[in-house]
MARGUFI-25363 format. One record per residue (C-alpha): x, y, z. Coordinates in steps of 0.05 Angstrom, whole numbers. Example, Ala and Ser with C-alpha at 12.3 -4.5 7.8 and 13.67 -1.06 7.14 Angstrom:
BEGIN
((246,-90,156))
((273,-21,143))
This chain:
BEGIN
((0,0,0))
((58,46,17))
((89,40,-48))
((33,45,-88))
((33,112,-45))
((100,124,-58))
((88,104,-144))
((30,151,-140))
((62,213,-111))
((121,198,-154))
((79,203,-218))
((42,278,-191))
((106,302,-183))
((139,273,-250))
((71,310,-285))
((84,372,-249))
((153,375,-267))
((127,369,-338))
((78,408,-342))
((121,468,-313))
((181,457,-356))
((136,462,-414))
((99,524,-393))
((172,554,-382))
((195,538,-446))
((129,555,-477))
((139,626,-453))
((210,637,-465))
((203,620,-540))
((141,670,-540))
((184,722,-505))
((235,709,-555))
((178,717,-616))
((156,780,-589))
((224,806,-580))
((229,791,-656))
((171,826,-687))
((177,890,-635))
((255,900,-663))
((248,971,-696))
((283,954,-767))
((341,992,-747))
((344,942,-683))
((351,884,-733))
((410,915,-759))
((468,869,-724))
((524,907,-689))
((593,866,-697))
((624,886,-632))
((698,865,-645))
((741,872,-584))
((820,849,-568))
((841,828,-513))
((899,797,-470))
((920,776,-387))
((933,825,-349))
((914,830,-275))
((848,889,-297))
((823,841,-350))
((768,806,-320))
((752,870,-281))
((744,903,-355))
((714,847,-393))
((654,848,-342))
((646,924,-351))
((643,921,-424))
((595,847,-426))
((548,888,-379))
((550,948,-425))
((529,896,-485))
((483,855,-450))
((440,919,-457))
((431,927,-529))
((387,906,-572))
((429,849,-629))
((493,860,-617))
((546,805,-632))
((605,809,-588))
((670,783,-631))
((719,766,-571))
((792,757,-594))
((843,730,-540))
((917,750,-547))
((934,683,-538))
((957,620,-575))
((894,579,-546))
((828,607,-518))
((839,605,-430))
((774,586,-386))
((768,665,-358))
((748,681,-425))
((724,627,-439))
((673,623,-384))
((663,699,-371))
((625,692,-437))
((584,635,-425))
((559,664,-362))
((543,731,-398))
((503,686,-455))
((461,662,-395))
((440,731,-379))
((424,754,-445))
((353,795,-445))
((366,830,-522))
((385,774,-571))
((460,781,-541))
((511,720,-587))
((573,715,-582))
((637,687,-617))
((710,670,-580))
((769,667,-619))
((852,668,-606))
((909,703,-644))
((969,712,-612))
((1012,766,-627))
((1071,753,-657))
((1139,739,-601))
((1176,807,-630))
((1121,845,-633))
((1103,835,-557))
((1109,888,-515))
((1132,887,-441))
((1084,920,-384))
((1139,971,-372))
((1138,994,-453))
((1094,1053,-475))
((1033,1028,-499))
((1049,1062,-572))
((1118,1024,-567))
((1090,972,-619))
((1025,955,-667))
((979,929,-609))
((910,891,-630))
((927,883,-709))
((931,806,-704))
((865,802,-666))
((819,855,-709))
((848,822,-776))
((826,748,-750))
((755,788,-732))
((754,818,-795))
((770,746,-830))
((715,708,-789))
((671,758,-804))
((682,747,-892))
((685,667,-873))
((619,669,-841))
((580,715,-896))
((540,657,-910))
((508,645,-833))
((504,709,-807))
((467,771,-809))
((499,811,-863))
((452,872,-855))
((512,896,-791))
((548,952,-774))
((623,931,-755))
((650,972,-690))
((723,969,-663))
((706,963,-585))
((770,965,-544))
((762,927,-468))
((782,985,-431))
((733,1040,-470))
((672,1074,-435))
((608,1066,-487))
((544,1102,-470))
((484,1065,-496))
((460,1116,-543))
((524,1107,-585))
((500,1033,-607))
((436,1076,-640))
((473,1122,-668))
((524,1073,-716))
((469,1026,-732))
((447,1065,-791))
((522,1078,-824))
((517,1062,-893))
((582,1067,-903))
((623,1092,-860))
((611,1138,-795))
((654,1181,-751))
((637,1205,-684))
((673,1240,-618))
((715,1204,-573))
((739,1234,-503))
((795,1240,-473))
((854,1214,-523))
((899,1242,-567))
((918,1291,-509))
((846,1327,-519))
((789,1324,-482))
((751,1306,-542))
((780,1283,-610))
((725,1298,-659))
((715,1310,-739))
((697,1382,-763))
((620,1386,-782))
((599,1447,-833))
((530,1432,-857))
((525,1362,-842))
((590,1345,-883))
((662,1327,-851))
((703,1383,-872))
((765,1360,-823))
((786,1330,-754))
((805,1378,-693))
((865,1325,-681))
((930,1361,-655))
((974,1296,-651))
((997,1274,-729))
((942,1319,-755))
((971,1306,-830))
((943,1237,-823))
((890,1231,-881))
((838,1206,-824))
((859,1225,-751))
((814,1179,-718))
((823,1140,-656))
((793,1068,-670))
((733,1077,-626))
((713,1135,-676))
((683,1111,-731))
((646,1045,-752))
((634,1011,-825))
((581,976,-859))
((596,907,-862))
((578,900,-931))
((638,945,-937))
((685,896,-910))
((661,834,-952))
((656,879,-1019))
((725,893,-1002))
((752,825,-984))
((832,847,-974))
((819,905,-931))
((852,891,-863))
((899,923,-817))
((980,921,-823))
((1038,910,-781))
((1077,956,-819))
((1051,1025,-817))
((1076,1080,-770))
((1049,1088,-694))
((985,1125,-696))
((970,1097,-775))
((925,1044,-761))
((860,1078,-773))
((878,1117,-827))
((911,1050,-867))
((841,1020,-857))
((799,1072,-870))
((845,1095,-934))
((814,1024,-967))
((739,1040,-956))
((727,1112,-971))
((769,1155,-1014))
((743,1216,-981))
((706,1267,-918))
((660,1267,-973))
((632,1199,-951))
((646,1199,-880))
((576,1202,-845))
((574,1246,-786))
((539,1216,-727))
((521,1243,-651))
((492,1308,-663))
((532,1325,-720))
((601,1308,-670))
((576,1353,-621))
((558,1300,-570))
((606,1255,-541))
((578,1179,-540))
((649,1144,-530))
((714,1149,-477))
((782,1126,-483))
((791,1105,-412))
((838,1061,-386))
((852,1023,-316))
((911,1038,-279))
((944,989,-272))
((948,954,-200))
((1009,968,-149))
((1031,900,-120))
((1086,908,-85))
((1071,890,-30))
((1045,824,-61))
((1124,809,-62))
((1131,806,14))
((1086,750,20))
((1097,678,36))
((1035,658,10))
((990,700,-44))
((945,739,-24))
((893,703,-66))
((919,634,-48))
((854,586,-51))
((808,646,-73))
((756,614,-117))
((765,641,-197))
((767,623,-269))
């Protein structure tokens, strides 16, 4: 008698169990209908969020800032690429626990370049010492013509540093570049904004004081491309061997041939959507004095 009891109560649950898994499924995949058909068409335009990075003590710290930034835009696809000859767990899991929290149709890709050995710089080397993301954007940039066939090829491609500052509005703003788009971006080039000159809703010039001769005196978190732009032109990609400061303008050189068909977005340059920040990097000395680390047995990636 017990166990028929025991068979019975066993079976009510089992049902229940059922019957709720389906009901959350059920709702999810509605959720994820309705998220569909209220995208504004501008919203189904994918962003292509392509973003370097390599160890350092700050990284996780900045990874997290940026993946919470993302996780609040509507179809953006985050384009990871580790400094590193394979793919390491922080990364690796950092994104798979962002995916989980996804509310706006967040995806994400993880890839690896490493840098080549003699172009590595040391932490105690200026930052402009040597090229610095090249390897990474270009295997972004390759992925991105690979994949033509699977993914969304009505995107914007964006150059999204780890240690940048984006405010939401800037995402709304470079959806709708045709071509290509150039914006404000704070506190680099020894400014306290770097911007391009708008006269009438045309680019007439940048306000750059550092290598102003440079055809397009850009920082990389100024401007963003179509990315039919990037598959029409399949051999466009950044180089090792231009001069410190070149990058943008080498890249940019291959996909418009002048201000003429730069696209001036955030209030006609006059708001500022984008920051060059960076984290200072942590003092440990006193980390030396120790027997044992100070994060011995702390539970991490």
């Amino acid at each position: 008698m017990r166990a028929k009891r025991f068979l019975l109560w066993g079976i009510v649950l089992c049902t229940f169990t059922i019957i709720n898994l389906y009901l959350y499924l059920n709702a999810n995949q509605n959720k994820e209908i309705t998220r569909n058909f209220s995208l504004t068409q501008e919203e189904k335009i994918t962003i292509y969020f392509i973003t370097p990075t390599y160890w350092r003590h700050v990284q996780k710290a900045e990874l997290i800032r940026i993946s919470h930034t993302l996780l609040l835009v509507h179809n953006v696809h985050w384009i990871l690429v580790e400094d590193a000859p394979n793919k390491t767990k922080l990364v690796t899991n950092l994104l798979r626990e962002t995916s989980l929290r996804q509310n706006y149709g967040f995806k994400y890709t993880h890839l690896n370049e490493p840098t080549p050995m003699h172009f590595k710089t040391k932490d105690t080397d200026p930052n402009w010492l040597k090229p610095r993301g090249v390897w990474q954007r270009n295997k972004a940039l390759e992925w991105l013509r690979e994949h033509s066939n699977s993914i969304n090829t009505n995107g914007v491609v964006y150059f999204g540093d780890d240690d940048n500052t984006y405010d939401l509005k800037l995402f709304d703003e470079i959806r709708s570049t045709t071509k290509v788009s150039v914006f404000p971006v704070a506190l680099v080039g020894g400014l306290l904004v770097e911007k391009p000159i708008v006269v009438s809703e045309k680019v007439t010039g940048f306000n750059s004081v550092w290598q102003p001769n440079r055809k397009y005196p850009v920082d990389m978190a100024g401007f963003a491309i179509n990315l039919n732009l990037i598959l029409e032109k399949k051999n466009v990609l950044f180089s090792e061997n231009v001069a410190r400061g070149y990058q943008e303008t080498h890249l940019l050189k291959q996909l418009v041939d002048s201000y003429d068909q730069l696209e001036p977005k955030a209030t006609s340059c006059r708001k500022i959507l984008v920051w060059h920040t960076r984290t200072q990097l942590p003092k440990l000395r006193q980390e030396k004095k120790l027997k044992i680390p100070s994060n011995f047995n702390m539970l991490d990636d």
